[in-house]
C-alpha positions, 0 to 999 in steps of 0.5 A, a space after each residue: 602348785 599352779 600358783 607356784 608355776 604361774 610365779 615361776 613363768 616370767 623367770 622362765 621367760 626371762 631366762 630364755 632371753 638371750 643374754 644382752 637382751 637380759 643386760 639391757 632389760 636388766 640396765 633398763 629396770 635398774 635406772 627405772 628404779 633409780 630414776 624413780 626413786 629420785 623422781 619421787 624423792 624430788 616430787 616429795 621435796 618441791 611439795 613439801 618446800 612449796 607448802 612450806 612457803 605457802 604456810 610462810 605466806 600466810 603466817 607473815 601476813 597480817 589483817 589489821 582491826 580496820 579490814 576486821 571492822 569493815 568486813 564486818 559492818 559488811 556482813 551487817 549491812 551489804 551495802 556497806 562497801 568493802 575492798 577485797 582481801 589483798 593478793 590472792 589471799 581469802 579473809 574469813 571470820 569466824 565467831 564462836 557461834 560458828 558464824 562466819 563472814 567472807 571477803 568480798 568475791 571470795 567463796 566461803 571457807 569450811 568451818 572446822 572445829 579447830 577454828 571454832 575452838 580458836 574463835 572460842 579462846 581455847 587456841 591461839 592459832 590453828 594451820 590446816 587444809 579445807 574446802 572452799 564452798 566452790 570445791 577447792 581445797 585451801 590453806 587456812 591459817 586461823 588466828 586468836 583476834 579479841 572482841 573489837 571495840 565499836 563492832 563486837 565484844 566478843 573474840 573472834 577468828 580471823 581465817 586467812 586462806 589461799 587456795 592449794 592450786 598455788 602448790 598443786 599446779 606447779 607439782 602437777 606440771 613437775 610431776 608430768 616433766 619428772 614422768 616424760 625425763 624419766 621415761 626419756 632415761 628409762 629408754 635412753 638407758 635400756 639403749 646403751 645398756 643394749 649397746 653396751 651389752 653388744 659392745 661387751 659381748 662381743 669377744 664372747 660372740 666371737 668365742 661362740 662363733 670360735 667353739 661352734 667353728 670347731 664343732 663343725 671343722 674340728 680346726 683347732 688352730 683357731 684363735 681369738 684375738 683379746 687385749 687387756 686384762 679383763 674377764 673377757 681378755 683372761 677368757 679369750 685367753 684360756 680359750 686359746 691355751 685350751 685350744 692349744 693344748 688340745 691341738 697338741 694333744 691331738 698331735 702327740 696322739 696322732 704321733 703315739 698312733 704313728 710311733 706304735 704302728 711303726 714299732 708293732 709292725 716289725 715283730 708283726 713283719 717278724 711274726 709273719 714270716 716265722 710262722 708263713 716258714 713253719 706253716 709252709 712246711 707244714 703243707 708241703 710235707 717238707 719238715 724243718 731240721 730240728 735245730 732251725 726249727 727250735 730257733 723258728 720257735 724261740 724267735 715266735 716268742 720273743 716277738 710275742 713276748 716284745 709285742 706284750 711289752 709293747 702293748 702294756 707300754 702303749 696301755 700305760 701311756 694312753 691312761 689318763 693322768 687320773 687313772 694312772 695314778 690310782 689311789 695315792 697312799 704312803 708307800 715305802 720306796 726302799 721295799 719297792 726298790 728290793 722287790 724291783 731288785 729282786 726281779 732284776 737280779 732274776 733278768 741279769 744273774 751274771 751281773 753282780 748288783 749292789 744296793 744300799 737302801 736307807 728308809 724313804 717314804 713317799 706319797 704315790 702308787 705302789 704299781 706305777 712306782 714299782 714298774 719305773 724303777 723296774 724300768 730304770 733297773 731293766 736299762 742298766 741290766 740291758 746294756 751292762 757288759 757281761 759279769 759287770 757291777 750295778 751300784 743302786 742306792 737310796 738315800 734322802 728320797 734320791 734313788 741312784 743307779 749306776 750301770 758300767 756299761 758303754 754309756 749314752 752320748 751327750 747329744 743323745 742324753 735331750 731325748 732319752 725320756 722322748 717315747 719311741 725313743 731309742 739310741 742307735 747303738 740300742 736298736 739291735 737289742 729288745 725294747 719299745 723305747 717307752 720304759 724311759 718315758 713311763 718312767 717320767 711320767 711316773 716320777 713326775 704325778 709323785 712330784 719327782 724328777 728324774 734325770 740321767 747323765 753319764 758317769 763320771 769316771 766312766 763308762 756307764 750311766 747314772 741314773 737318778 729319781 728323787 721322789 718328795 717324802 720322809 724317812 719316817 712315815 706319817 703318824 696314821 701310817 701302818 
């Protein structure tokens, strides 16, 4: 559990950061590694090119019979005089016996078994690294020489060296230049990652600066300025649009708030004086003739009766979207429509109403669908003339209903789904001017449309739902 916790406490760190500290550390390890690893890579290559080199060196260097002879007749006898080995090479050789004689001023060579073993005949040729009696490490290449004639029957192995100092140093030096270059990078890079997190995380600053603006002002009229087409610009964007759509919701909720005050205050205003009128005779003592007071009552109940209207409208329409839809199921729309019809008919029984209702099945809720056609149904009852015919008809999810009534202007026809809208020659009859509204809003979460326009021949109104769906409900359909 500690060890466990102790692991994730860098993380944890790490994410506290803010988020351009994270890039530029994040840069910065990444070119690290990337630079180490090409600075290793590098450092393999020029040690394995120089000891290639320094193999070379030695394999095309030859000692001939002659130094073989004197550098022996030295070792015999010192006082012989011998020339050094040539350039920087060493020249050893070594007998079977393990013997060995070194060139002049040069320290002796470790003797390995695969030198005696070429001393002896049993190898031809033999490249290693040893020790030099002083500590440094060389390079031998010891090769098969046969016994000399005057000097030595026997064979021998002639060791030729050179020190590995000829490859360290030049590694060391490379080694220090790559480690120095590679810090510089490391440094310069966690620079411009830092500098280019910046850069890049400044359209992201100034959408924070932007959201907590709004937090404290509640200013939605801010916007961020963005070019191109990159995540930023598209993020900037969709900021915008929400900031849009959020002002724009604010309004028309500050307009249904306005609009509903303005229509609940005249049956309010209505209601008051009814019953500040049945109250004051109340307390003078004085009644109210009967036949007023009956129409004293019946105005109350009206008013009520439009005041629970027009609060199950503004319910309605304040949902949200989701929970007015409800659960969607397939539903039938010619068994909606009789129900709607039937209460209709019970609203206008001096109208003669017309249906010819084909099969249409649709995707959506039951209630909500009910209600609209209610709604439409409602409007065609409301302004038909006395005893007049309302033609309703179903047919390929298109639902038709057709009053005779005076009909809505064609400069009026933009604003009839409008809420709180209502035609001037429909302000002295019942209503919130919301039925036409919650009938859009209806229509349109089934992925329908609905229109109206007048009839033609008229007078009257045509209005018209289509609503996707089929004349058959699906196969797991009851």
């Amino acid at each position: 559990m500690n060890s466990t916790a102790a692991a994730g406490a860098p993380l944890r760190r790490f994410r506290a950061l803010p988020l351009r500290s994270r890039l530029a550390l994040l840069v910065a390890v990444a070119v690290a590694v990337a630079v180490a690893a090409v600075a290793t890579a590098s450092w393999f290559m020029v040690r394995n090119q120089l000891r290639s080199q320094l193999d070379a060196s030695l394999r095309n260097s030859t000692v001939d019979n002659r130094y073989v002879r004197m550098l022996l007749n030295a070792c015999a006898d010192p006082s012989t005089g011998v020339p050094p080995a040539p350039g920087s090479y060493t020249v050893q050789i070594v007998t079977a016996a393990g013997t060995t004689c070194t060139s002049p001023n040069a320290s002796p060579i470790e003797v390995k078994q695969e030198d005696l073993d070429v001393a002896a005949g049993r190898r031809l040729e033999v490249l290693h690294t040893t020790k030099a009696r002083n500590g440094a490490d060389m390079r031998v290449l010891t090769t098969f020489k046969r016994g000399v004639p005057g000097i030595t029957p026997d064979s021998v192995a002639v060791s030729l060296t050179r020190p590995m100092s000829e490859v360290d140093e030049p590694l060391s030096s490379l080694a220090w230049i790559l480690l120095v270059f590679s810090g510089l990078g490391v440094l310069g890079a966690g620079a411009a990652g830092l500098w280019v997190a910046r850069t890049g995380l400044r359209p992201v600053d100034q959408l924070t600066e932007a959201v907590e603006h709004i937090a404290r002002t509640e200013d939605l009229t801010v916007q961020i300025p963005h070019e191109g087409d990159d995540e930023i610009a598209r993020l900037s964007r969709s900021f915008n649009s929400m900031t849009v759509a959020l002002a724009s919701s604010r309004e028309r909720q500050a307009q249904l708030i306005a609009d509903a005050g303005h229509e609940l205050r005249t049956p309010l205003t209505s209601l008051r004086t009814n019953i500040e009128l049945l109250a004051r005779s109340e307390e003078t003592g004085r009644p109210i003739p009967a036949e007023d007071r009956r129409a004293l009552m019946a105005s109350v109940k009206a008013q009520m009766t439009e005041l629970a209207s027009l609060i199950g409208d503004l319910q309605e329409l304040a949902r949200p979207d989701a929970a007015a839809r409800g659960p969607l199921k397939v539903v039938a729309l010619h068994e909606i429509t009789e129900s709607a019809l039937a209460r209709a008919r019970l609203r206008g029984p001096e109208l003669t109403i017309s249906a010819a209702l084909e099969p249409w099945y649709v995707r959506g809720e039951a209630a909500s669908l009910e209600r609209a056609v209610v709604n439409v149904l409602d409007n065609a009852v409301k302004f038909s003339p006395p005893g007049g015919t309302i033609e309703v008809a179903l047919r390929a999810g298109e639902l038709t209903v057709r009053d005779h009534g005076p009909g809505i202007p064609a400069e009026e026809l933009p604003h009839v789904f409008e809420r709180f809208w209502r035609s001037p020659s429909a302000r002295a009859l019942p209503g919130s001017g919301l039925g036409l509204s919650i009938v859009a809003r209806t229509v349109q979460q089934a992925g329908g449309t609905a229109q109206l326009w007048p009839a033609d021949p008229g007078p009257g109104t045509v209005a018209v739902l289509r609503l996707p769906g089929a004349p058959t409900p699906p196969p797991d359909q009851p």
